[in-house]
N, C-alpha and C positions, 0 to 999 in steps of 0.2 A: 329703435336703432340706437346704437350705443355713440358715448361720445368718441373713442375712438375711430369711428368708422366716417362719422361725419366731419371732424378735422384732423386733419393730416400735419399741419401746422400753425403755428401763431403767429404775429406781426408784432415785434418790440417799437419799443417808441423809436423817432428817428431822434437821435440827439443835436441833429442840426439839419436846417432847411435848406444853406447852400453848400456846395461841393470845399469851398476854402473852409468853412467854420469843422465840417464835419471832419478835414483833415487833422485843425486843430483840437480838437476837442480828442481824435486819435493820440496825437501829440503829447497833451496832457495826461490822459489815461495809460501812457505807455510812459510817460515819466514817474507818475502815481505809483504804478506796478513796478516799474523798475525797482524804484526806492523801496517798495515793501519787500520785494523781493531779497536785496543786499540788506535792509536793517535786521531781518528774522533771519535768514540765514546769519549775519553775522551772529547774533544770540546764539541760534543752533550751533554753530561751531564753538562759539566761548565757550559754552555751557558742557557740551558735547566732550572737547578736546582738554577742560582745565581740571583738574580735582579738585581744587580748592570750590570751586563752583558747586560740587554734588553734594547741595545742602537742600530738604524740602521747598526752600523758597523760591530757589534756581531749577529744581526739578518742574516744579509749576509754572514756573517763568517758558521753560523748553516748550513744554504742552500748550502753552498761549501761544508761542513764535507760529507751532507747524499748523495749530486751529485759523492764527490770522494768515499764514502761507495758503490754506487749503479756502480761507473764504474770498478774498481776495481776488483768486485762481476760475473760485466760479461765478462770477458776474462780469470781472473784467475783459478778458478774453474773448469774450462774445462779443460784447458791447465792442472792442475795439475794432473787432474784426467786419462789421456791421457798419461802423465808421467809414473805414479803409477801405470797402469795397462796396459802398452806397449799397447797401441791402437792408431790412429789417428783419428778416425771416428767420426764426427757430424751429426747429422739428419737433411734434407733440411730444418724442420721448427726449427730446432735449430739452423740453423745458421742463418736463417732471426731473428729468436726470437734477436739473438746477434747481428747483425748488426743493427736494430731498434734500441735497450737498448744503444747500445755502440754511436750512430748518436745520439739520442736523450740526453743523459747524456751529450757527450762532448760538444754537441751547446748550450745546456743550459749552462752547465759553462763557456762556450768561454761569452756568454751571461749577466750572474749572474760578472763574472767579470769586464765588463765594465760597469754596475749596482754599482760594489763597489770602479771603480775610481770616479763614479762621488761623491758618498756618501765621498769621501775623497776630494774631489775637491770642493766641498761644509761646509766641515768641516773647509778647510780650510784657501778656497778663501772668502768663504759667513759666518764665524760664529755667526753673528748675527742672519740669515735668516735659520739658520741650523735646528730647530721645525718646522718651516712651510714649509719649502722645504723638507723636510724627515720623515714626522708624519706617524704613524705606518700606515695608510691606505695608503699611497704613498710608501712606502718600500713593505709591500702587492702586491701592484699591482705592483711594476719594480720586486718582486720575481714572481709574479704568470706570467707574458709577460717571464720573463726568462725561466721557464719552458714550456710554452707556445711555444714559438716559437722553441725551442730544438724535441717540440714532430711533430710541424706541419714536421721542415726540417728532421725530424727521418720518419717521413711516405712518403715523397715526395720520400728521396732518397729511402727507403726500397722497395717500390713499386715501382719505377722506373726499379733498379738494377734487381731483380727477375722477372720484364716480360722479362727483357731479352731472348733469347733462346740461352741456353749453348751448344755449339761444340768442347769446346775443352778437357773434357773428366771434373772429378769432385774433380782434386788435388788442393786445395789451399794453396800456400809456403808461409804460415804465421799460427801462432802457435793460432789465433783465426778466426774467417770471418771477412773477412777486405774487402772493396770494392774494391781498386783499385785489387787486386789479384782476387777476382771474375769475376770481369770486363773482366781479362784477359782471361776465359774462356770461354768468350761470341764471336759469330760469329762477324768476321772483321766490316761490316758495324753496326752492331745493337747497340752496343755500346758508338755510337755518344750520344743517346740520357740520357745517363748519363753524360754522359761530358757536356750537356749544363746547366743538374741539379747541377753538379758539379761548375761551370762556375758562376751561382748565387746564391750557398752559399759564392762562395769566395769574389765575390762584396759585400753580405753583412760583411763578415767577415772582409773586408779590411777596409771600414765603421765603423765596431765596432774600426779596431785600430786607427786610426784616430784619434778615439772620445778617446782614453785613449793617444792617445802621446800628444793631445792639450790638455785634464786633467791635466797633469801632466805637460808640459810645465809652463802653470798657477799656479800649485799647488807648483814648483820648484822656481818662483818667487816669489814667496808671503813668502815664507817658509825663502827665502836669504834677505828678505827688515825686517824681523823679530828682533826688537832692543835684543832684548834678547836670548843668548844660549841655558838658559833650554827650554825654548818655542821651536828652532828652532829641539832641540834634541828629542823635544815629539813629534815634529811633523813626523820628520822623523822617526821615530816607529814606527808609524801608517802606514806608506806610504811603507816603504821599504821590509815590508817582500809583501804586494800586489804587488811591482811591481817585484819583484823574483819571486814571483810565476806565475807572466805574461808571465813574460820572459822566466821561464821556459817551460812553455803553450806551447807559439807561437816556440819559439825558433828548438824546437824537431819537435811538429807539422809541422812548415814548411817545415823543412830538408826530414821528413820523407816521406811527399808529393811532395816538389817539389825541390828533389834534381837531379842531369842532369842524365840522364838513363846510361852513359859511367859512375859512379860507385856504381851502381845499384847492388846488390847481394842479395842472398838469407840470408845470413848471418849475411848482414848489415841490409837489412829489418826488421830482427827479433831483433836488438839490437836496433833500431830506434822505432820501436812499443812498445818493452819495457819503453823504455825513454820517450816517448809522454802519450801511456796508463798505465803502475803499477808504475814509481817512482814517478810521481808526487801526486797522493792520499797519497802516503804513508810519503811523506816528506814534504806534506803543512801542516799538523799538527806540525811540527817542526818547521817548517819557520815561522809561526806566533805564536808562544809562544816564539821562542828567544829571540825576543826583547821588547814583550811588557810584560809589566811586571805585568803588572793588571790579565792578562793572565795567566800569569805562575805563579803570587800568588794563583790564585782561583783554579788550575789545581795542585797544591800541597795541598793545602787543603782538595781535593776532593780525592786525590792519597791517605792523609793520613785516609781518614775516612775509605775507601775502604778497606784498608791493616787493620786497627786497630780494622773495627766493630765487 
């Protein structure tokens, strides 16, 4: 008997045990979303609406906003809705639907990010070479491989995960479909064969970092031989909110994955998913408008048209 035919649906975690908490916790996650919501939109439209913006950096900037709009999109909205109307319940193809959207969204910007050290590491190592190494048909294609490669490892894993055959009944203690928690429902041995899919996104992902701490080693020398302050100030502007937001990427991401099973909790898992999946959409729109300033002039402009028309 197939797993399909034996569950029909799954049980999300409940994110709160009395009726006031679960509203607040509604409360929060719809203010979370909100603000992701207006911060990337607002990028999308700077970006969108200004020409001065349509430079590779701000091109990859757009493809971040609609990646953290689209991941954002798929975990929250359930989980609120779940909240609001004391329920846990997802439907089998709504949690495969989410675990695709949510694999294929995050590898494309694990992806899309190391796309935009190099575009910094070329701005800044190579500025001469910087039109010919990044002409809008070359940003094209490292955005379209970005999402490209996010969809291929979005179906490898999805597909993988769901032949599974589930036996250990159909609770999942996390507040969206998350794999490794899936996983755990799967019969002792059959589960091997996601661990090996697991196994070679991590090589490539350990690859992609690689390729952004030797970016940035390079980009940190060039930036310190710089005779000049203001130079060395613009540069780091450009640089520093990308590598915040890497860090805060990876940082969560790994913890959340592979932190040692002795302090492993149902509690921490759901504050570690948060931190990997909703705060970082919501607060890279902040992280890169603080300090560049070109940014946050055309993002007040845009704020004041909005408000005024």
């Amino acid at each position: 008997m197939s797993n399909r035919s034996t569950i029909t649906e799954f049980l999300l975690l409940a994110v709160a045990d009395t009726r006031k908490l679960q509203l607040l916790h509604f409360a929060l996650f719809l203010g979370i979303y909100l603000a992701a919501l207006l911060g990337n939109g607002l990028i999308l439209s700077a970006v969108a609406c200004h020409h001065r913006l349509h430079t590779p950096m701000y091109f990859f900037l757009l493809n971040l906003a609609l990646l953290d709009l689209g991941c954002i999109s798929t975990t929250l909205p359930k989980a609120m809705a779940n909240a609001l109307w004391d329920t846990r319940a997802i439907s089998y193809q709504g949690c495969a639907a989410q675990v695709f959207l949510f694999i294929f969204l995050m590898s494309a910007e694990y992806s899309l990010l190391t796309a935009m050290a190099y575009d910094r590491y070329v701005a800044i190592c190579k500025p001469l070479h910087y039109g010919s190494l990044l002409g809008s048909r070359a940003c094209a294609q490292m955005a379209a491989a970005a999402w490209g490669s996010g969809f291929l490892n979005a179906v490898l894993h999805t597909a993988t995960t769901f032949s599974l055959p589930l036996c250990r009944g159909n609770a999942v203690d996390q507040f969206f479909c998350e794999i490794p928690h899936i996983l755990k429902l799967s019969c002792s041995d059959a589960y091997l064969r996601e661990v090996w899919a697991v196994l070679f996104s991590i090589a490539l992902a350990f690859g992609c970092f690689v390729f952004i701490v030797l970016s940035y080693v390079q980009i940190f020398r060039a930036v310190l031989r710089m005779p000049s302050e203001q130079g060395r100030h613009k540069a780091f502007s450009t640089c520093l909110p990308h590598l915040a937001v890497v860090s805060l990427f990876l940082s969560t991401g790994i913890f959340a994955y592979l932190k040692p099973p002795s302090i492993s909790s149902t509690s921490l898992d759901m504050v570690m998913a948060v931190l990997y999946s909703v705060v970082p959409p919501a607060v890279n729109p902040v992280i890169y408008s603080m300090r560049n300033q070109e940014l946050k002039a055309t993002l007040k402009k845009l704020i004041l048209v909005l408000v005024f028309a």
